[in-house]
N, C-alpha and C positions, 0 to 999 in steps of 0.2 A: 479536552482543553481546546477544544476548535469549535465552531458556529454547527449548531444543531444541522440546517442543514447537509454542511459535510460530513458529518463525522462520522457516521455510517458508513461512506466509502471510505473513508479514512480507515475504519475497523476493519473493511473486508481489505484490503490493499498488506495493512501492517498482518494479518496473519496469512493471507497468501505469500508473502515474503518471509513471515515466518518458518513455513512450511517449504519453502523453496532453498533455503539458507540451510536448514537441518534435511535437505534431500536424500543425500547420503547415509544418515543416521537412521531416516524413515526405510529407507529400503534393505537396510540391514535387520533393523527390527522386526521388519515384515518375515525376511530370510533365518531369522532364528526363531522365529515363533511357528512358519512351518515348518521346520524342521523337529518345530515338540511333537509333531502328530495332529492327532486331534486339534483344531482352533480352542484353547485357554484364553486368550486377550480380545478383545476388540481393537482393529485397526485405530479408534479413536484412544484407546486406553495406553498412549505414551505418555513422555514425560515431556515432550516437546508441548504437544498440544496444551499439557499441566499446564504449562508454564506461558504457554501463549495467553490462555485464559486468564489467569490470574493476572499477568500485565495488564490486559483491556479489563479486568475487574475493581487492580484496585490500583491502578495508576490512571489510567484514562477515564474511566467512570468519574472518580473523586475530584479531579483537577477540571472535569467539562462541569459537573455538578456545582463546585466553586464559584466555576465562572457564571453560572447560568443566574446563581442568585447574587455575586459582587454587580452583574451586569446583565440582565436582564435582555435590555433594549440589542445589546451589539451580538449576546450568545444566539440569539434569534436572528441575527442577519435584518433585524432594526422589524421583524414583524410586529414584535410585541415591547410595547413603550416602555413597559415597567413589570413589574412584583402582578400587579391585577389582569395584566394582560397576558400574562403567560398560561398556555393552557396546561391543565394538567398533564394531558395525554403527552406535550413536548417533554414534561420532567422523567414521563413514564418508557415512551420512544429512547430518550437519551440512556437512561438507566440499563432498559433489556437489552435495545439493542444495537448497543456496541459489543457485549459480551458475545452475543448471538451473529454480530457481521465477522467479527474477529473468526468464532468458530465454522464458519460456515467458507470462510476463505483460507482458512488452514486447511479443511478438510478439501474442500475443490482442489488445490494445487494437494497434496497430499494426495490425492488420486487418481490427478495427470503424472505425479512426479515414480509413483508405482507399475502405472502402465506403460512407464519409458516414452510419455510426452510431456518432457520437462522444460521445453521449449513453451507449451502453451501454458505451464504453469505461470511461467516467466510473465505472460501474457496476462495471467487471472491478476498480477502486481499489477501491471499496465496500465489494466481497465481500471483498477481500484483508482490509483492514483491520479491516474487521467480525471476520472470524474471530482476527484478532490478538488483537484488544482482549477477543474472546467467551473466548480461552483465558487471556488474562492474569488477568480478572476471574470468570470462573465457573467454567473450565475444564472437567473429565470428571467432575467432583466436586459440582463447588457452593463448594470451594477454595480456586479460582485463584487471589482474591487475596491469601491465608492463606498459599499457596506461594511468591508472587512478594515476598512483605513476610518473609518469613520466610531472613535469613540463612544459618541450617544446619539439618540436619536438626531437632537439640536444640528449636531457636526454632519448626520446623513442628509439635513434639511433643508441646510444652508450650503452645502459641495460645490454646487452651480455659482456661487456667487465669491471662492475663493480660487488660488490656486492650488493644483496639485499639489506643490511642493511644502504650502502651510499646511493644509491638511498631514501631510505626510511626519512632518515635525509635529504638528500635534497629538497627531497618533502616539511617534515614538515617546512622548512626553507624557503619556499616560499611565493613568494607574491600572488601565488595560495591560498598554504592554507591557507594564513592569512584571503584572502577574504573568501573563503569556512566559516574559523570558525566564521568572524563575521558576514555573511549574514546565517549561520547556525543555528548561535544561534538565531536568529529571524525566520527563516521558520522554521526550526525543529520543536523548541520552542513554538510556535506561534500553531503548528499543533499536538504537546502533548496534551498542556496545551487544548486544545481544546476539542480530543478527552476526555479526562481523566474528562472534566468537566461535558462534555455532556454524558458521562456513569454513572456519579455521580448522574447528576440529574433520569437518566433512573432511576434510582434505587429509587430515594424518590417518585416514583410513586406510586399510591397504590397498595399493593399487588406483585410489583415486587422484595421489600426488599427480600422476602421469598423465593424466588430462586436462589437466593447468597446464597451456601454454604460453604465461608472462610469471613473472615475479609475483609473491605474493599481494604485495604494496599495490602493484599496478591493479592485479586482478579486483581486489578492495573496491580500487578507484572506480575500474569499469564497471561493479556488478554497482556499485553503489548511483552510477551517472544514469544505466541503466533501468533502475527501478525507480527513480526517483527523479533526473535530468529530463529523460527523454520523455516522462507523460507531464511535465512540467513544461517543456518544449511543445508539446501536441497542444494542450491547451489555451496556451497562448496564439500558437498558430489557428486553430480552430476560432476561438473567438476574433481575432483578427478576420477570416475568410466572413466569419458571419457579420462580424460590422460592413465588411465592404458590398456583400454580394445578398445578403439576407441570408436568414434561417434556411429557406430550400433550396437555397444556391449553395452557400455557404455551408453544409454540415454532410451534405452527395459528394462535396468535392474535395473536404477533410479527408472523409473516411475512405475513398480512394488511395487520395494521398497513401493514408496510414496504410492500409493494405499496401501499398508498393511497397513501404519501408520495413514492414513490420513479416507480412506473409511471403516472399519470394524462397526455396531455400537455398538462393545466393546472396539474400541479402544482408549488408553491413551487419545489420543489428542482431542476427543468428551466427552470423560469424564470430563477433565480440561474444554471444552466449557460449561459445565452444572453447573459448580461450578461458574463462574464468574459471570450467571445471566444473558445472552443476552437471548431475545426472542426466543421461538424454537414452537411457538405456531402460530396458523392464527390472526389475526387482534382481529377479530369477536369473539375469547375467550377472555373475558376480563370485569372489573366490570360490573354487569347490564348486561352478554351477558346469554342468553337461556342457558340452556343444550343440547335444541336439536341441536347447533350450533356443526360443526365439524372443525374438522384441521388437515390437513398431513394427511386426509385418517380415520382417528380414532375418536371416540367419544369424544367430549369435558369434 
């Protein structure tokens, strides 16, 4: 239900958070399936991943596909005019692969979050979302959000000649956003409620309460500003540096930035991931596991 463009990162983002939210459960999984002996399952063969699938199959597939033919011109980020200008391959791209980004960033954080670096899975969200928000708001252009506030072609063609703030009422006045809000509140929704359930249960696992350190509510709040705040923040500040300084000024001295914030391990943003209580441990430490087990290098 988002502009061709994104949506792709959007797919890899929502199930890398998917897979990060159910950390707990995956590492469990993993620990009772060794323990049959012999490997019976494939790592991919949970019910997490079912379920991740099926959301990007038949909630985000159906609702981008909607949109792609109510609105042609705006699902294309204004490439294609109409019904005649849209190429096949965008209706085919949309189709595979959202199911295909969705699985492909469940499984990537699915086995950081194994190998007890669930910090970098945290990260595989980041980058998802990062590029979402980088193409809604800057886009290939400088655009983006000229494209995404802009109705139909007419409203992309005419931008220059109004104010932000008409544009902006006209947007919210459309038969765009009406579909947006109410195919929204269903995927959105659909993909909160989800996350936020399947981090809830992580936690009445045994022994994982105990590395929650804020209240439930807060914890919510953090993981939630987190995956979703902060590469919303990034993006905005990146297109900002690139308006003022250009492309190879502006995008050397982002990701700087970003590595200060993101890679130090005293930094704010790793701190906040240890309060919320995701996994940051191997599989293998966990009830019933040795001592002599190790993770990320260090003694269990």
């Amino acid at each position: 239900m988002i502009e061709i463009q994104a949506a792709l990162f959007w797919a890899y983002g929502a199930g890398a958070t998917s897979a990060l939210s159910a950390g707990r459960q995956l590492q469990l999984w993993e620990r009772l399936n060794a323990d049959e002996g012999p490997r019976t399952r494939s790592r991919a063969a949970n019910p997490y991943l079912t379920l991740t699938l099926a959301f990007a199959s038949v909630l985000m597939v159906p609702t981008g596909l909607f949109l792609l033919w109510q609105n042609p011109s705006w699902a294309t980020m204004h490439v294609a005019g109409g019904h005649e200008g849209v190429w096949a391959g965008f209706v085919l791209l949309y189709a595979g692969g959202i199911p295909v980004g969705a699985v492909l960033g469940f499984l990537a954080a699915q086995t950081l979050v194994l190998v007890g670096a669930g910090y970098w899975a945290y990260l595989q969200c980041v980058g998802g979302y990062f590029l979402l928000f980088g193409t809604l708001i800057h886009g290939w252009d400088g655009r983006g959000y000229e494209r995404f506030l802009s109705p139909g072609a007419g409203d992309f063609a005419h931008w220059p000649r109004d104010s932000v703030v008409n544009h902006v009422l006209d947007f919210l006045t459309s038969g765009t956003f009406l579909a947006l809000l109410v195919l929204g509140t269903a995927v959105i929704g659909t993909m909160l409620l989800t996350e936020i359930g399947w981090l809830v249960e992580g936690w009445s696992l045994p022994g994982a309460d105990e590395d929650r350190g804020v209240p439930r509510v807060v914890a919510v709040a953090i993981a939630g500003a987190g995956v979703y705040g902060l590469p919303f923040a990034g993006a905005l500040c990146a297109s900002v540096l690139v308006r003022l300084a250009g492309a190879w000024v502006g995008l050397p001295l982002f990701a700087v930035l970003a590595g200060l914030v993101l890679l130090p391990r005293r930094s704010p943003v790793r701190w906040l991931y240890g309060l919320v209580g995701l996994p940051d441990r191997h599989w293998r430490v966990g009830p019933g596991a040795g001592e002599s087990r190790v993770t990320s290098g260090r003694p269990a």
